[in-house]
VEXZA-302789 format. One record per residue (C-alpha): residue in three letters; chain; z negated, x, y. Coordinates in Angstrom, 1 decimal, always signed. Example, Ala and Ser with C-alpha at 12.3 -4.5 7.8 and 13.67 -1.06 7.14 Angstrom:
2
REC  aa ch      z      x      y
REC Ala  A   -7.8  +12.3   -4.5
REC Ser  A   -7.1  +13.7   -1.1
# end
This chain:
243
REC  aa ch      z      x      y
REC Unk  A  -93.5 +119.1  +96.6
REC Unk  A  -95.7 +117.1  +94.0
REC Unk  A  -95.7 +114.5  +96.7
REC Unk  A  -92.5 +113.8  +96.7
REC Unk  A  -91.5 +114.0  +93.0
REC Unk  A  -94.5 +110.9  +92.8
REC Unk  A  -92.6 +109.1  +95.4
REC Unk  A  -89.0 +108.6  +94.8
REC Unk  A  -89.2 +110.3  +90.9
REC Unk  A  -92.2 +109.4  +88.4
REC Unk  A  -94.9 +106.9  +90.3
REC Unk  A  -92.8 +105.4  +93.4
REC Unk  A  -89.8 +103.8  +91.7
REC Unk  A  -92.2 +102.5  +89.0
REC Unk  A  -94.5 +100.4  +91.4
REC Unk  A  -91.6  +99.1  +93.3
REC Unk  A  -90.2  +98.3  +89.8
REC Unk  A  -93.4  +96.3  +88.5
REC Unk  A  -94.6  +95.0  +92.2
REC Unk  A  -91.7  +94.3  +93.4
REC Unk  A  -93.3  +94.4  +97.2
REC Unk  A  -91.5  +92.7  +99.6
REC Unk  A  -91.7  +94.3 +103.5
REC Unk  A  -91.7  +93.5 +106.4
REC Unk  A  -92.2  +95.2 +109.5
REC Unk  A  -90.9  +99.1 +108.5
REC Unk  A  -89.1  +99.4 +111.7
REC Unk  A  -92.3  +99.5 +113.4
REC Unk  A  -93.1 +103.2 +111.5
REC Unk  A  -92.2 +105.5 +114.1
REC Unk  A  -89.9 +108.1 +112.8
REC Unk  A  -91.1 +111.2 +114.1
REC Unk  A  -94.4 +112.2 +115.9
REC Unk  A  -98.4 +111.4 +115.4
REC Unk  A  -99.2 +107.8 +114.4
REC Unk  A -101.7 +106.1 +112.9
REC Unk  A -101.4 +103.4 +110.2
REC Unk  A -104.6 +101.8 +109.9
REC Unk  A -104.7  +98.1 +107.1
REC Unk  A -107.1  +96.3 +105.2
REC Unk  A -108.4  +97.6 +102.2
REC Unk  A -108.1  +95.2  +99.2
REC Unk  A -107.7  +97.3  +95.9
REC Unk  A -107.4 +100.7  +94.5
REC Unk  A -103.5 +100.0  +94.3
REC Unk  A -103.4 +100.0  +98.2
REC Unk  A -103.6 +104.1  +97.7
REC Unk  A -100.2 +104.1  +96.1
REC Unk  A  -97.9 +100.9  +97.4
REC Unk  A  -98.2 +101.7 +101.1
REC Unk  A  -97.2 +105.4 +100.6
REC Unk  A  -94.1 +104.4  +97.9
REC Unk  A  -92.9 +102.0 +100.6
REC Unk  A  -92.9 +104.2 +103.7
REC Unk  A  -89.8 +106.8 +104.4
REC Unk  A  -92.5 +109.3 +106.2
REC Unk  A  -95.0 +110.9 +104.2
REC Unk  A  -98.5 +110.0 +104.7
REC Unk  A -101.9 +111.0 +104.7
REC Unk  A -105.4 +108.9 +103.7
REC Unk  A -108.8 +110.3 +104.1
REC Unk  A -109.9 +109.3 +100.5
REC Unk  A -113.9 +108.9  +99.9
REC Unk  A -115.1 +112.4  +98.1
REC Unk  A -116.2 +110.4  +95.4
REC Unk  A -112.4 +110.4  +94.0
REC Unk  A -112.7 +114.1  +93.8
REC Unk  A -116.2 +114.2  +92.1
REC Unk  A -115.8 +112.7  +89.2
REC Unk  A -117.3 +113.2  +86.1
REC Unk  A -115.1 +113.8  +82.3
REC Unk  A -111.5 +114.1  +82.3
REC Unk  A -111.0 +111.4  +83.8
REC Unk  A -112.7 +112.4  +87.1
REC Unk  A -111.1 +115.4  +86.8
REC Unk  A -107.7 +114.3  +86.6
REC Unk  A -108.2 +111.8  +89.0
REC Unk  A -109.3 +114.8  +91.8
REC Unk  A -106.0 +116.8  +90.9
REC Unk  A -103.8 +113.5  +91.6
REC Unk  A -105.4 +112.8  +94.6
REC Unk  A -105.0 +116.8  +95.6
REC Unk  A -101.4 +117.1  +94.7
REC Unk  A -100.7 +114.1  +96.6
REC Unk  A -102.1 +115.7  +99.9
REC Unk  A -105.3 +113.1  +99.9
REC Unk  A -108.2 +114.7 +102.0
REC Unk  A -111.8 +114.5 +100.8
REC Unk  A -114.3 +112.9 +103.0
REC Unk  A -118.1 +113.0 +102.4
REC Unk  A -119.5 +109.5 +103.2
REC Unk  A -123.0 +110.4 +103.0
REC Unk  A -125.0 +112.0 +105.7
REC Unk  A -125.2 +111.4 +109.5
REC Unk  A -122.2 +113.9 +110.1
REC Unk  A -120.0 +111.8 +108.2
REC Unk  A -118.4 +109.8 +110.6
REC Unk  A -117.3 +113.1 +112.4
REC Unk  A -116.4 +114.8 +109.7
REC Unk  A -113.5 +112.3 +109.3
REC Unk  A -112.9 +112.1 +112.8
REC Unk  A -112.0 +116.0 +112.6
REC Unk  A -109.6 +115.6 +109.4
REC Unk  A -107.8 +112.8 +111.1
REC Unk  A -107.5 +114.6 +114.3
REC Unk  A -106.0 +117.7 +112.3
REC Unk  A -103.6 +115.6 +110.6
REC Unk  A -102.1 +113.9 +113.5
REC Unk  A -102.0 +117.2 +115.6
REC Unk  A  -99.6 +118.3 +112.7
REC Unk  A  -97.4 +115.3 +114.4
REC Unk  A  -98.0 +113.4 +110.8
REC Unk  A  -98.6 +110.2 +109.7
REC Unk  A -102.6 +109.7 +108.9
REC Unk  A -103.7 +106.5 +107.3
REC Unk  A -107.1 +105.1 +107.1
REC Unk  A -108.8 +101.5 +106.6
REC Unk  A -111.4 +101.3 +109.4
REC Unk  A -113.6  +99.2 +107.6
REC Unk  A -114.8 +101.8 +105.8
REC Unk  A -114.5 +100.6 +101.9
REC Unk  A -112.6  +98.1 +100.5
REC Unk  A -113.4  +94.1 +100.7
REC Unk  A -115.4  +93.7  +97.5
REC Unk  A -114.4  +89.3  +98.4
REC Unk  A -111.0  +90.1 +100.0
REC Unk  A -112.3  +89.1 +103.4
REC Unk  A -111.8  +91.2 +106.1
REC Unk  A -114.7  +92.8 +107.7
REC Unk  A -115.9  +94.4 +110.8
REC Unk  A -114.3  +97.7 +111.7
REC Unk  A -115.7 +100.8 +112.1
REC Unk  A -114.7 +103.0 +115.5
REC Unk  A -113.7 +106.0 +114.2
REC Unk  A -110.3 +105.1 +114.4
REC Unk  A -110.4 +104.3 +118.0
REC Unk  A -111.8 +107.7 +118.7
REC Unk  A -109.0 +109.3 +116.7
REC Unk  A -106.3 +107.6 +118.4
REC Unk  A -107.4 +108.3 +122.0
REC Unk  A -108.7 +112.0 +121.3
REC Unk  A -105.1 +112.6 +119.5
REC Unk  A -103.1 +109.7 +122.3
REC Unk  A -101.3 +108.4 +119.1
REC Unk  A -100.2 +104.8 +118.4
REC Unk  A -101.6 +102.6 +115.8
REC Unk  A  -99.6 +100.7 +113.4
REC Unk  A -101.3  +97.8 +111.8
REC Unk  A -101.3  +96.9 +108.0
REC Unk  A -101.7  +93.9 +105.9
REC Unk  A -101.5  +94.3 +102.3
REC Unk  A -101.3  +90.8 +100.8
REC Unk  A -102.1  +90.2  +97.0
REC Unk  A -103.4  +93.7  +95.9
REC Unk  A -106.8  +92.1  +95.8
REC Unk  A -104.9  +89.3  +92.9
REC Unk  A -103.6  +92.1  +91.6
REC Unk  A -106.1  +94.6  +90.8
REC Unk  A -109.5  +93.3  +92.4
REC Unk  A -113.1  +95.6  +92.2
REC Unk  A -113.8  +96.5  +88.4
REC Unk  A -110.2  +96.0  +87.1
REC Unk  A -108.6  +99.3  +86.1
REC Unk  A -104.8  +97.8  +85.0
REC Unk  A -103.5  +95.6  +87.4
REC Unk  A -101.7  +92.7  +86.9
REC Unk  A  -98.3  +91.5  +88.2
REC Unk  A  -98.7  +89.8  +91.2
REC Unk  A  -96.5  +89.1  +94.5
REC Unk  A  -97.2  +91.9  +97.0
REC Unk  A  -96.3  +91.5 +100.4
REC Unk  A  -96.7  +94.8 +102.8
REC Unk  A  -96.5  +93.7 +106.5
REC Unk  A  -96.8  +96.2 +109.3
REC Unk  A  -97.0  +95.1 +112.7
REC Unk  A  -95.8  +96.7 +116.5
REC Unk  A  -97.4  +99.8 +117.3
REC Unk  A -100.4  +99.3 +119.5
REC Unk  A -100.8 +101.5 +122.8
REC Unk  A -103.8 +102.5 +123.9
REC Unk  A -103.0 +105.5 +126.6
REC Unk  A -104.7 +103.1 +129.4
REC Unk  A -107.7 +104.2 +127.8
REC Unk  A -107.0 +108.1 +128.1
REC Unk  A -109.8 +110.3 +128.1
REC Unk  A -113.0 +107.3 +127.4
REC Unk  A -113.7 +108.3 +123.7
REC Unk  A -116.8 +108.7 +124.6
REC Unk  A -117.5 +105.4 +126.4
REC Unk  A -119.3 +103.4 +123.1
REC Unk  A -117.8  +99.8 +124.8
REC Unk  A -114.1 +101.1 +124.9
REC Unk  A -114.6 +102.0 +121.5
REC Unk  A -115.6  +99.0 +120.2
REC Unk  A -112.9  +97.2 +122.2
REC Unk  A -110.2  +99.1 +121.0
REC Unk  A -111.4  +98.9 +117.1
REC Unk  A -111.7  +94.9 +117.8
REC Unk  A -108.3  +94.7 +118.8
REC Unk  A -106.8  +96.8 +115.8
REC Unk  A -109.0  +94.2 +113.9
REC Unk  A -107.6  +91.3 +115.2
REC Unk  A -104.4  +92.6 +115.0
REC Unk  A -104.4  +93.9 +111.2
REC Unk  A -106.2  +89.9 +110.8
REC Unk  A -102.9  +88.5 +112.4
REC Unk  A -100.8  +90.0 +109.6
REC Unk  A -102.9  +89.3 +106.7
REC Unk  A -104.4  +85.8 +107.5
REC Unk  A -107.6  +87.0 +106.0
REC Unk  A -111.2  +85.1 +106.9
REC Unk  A -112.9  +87.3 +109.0
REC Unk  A -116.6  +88.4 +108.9
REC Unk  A -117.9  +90.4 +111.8
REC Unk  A -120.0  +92.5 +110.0
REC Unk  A -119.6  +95.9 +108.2
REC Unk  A -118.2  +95.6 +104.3
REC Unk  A -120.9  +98.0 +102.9
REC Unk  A -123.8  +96.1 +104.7
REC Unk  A -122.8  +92.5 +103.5
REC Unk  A -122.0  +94.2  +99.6
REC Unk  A -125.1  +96.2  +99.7
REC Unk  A -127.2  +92.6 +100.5
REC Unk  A -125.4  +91.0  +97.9
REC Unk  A -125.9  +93.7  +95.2
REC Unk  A -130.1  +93.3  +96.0
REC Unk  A -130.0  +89.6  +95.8
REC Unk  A -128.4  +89.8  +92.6
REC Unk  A -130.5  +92.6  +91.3
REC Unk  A -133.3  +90.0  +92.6
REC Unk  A -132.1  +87.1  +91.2
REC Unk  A -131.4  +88.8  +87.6
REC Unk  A -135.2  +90.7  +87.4
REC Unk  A -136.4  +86.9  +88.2
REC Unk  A -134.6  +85.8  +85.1
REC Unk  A -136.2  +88.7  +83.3
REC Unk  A -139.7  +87.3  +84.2
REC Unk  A -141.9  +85.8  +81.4
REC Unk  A -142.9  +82.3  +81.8
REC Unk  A -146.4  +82.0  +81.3
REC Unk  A -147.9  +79.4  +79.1
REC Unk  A -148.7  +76.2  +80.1
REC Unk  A -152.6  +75.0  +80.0
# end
């Protein structure tokens, strides 16, 4: 019920009001049945435009770290993202990756929408990186289609570190539904896998006109994040005196 008082009451009307988002591709939602709509991950704001645009209601697996919070803050930040239907997902750990798999599988068996960025985190450059293959297991395991995304300008809007974001065009672009029932029963086959997460890539890339990198987000943020920890402690060191 919370869900949709945000959406056409309180929070919906107001981004559409302030964005102003214009899209294009919203016949390509299905209107009943599983589906998948997997985009690009540019901002924080990407959690609440997609949603306030669609007619269906839809479900992200959110990172856990959304419901962890610390202060009031974190607090109310976990009871938005539980009234809104979010579901937790523990990033850490090898079981992980099937963790999601499972809460994605149990949304779609409910015939609903499931939403999910398969590169894992969200462009900290607002490239688009390598993505990861649990989606493809989730849409062959559940036979659902996969709708791609591009959000365009959400990283203007309200890039890493800002907490208000600005005005800025939004464009929300949703392509044709991909089929992949010719690969029916290989979810386990690691090459079909990757094949079918390449091609939701390239397609999601096709919409958003985004430079590609074909390597995973956290890896090339994590490498940054130690040469700038580097680079700073060697600013730090004391120059010895001259003879």
């Amino acid at each position: 019920m919370f869900y949709y008082l945000l959406k056409y009451v309180l929070l919906g009307p107001l981004l559409r009001l302030l964005f102003r988002p214009r899209i294009e591709g919203l016949e390509h939602i299905p209107a009943s049945g599983a589906a998948i709509v997997a985009g690009n991950h540019l901002s924080f704001s990407d959690h609440f435009l997609m949603p306030a645009v669609l007619k269906r209601r839809i479900t992200f697996l959110a990172k856990a770290e959304y419901f962890t919070g610390p202060g009031i803050k974190g607090r109310l930040t976990a009871a938005f993202f539980h009234s809104v239907g979010q579901i937790p997902v523990d990033r850490s750990g090898k079981d992980a990756g099937q963790a999601a798999i499972r809460e994605g599988l149990g949304v779609l068996a409910k015939d609903e929408l499931l939403g999910i960025y398969p590169e894992g985190t969200r462009s900290h450059d607002g490239r688009l990186y390598k993505g990861k293959v649990g989606v493809a297991v989730m849409a062959l395991k559940a036979q659902a289609p996969v709708v791609p995304c591009a959000m365009i300008g959400t990283f203007e809007a309200q890039p890493p570190g800002k907490v208000v974001p600005r005005l800025h065009p939004v464009v929300i672009r949703f392509g044709e539904p991909l089929d992949f029932s010719r690969y029916a029963g290989m979810e386990g086959e690691k090459a079909v896998l990757r094949a079918v997460t390449d091609e939701i890539m390239y397609a999601i890339l096709k919409l958003s006109g985004q430079e590609y990198v074909d390597r995973y987000a956290a890896e090339v943020k994590a490498e940054e994040e130690a040469a700038a920890k580097e680079r700073a402690g060697a600013r730090r060191l004391p120059r010895l005196p001259l003879r």
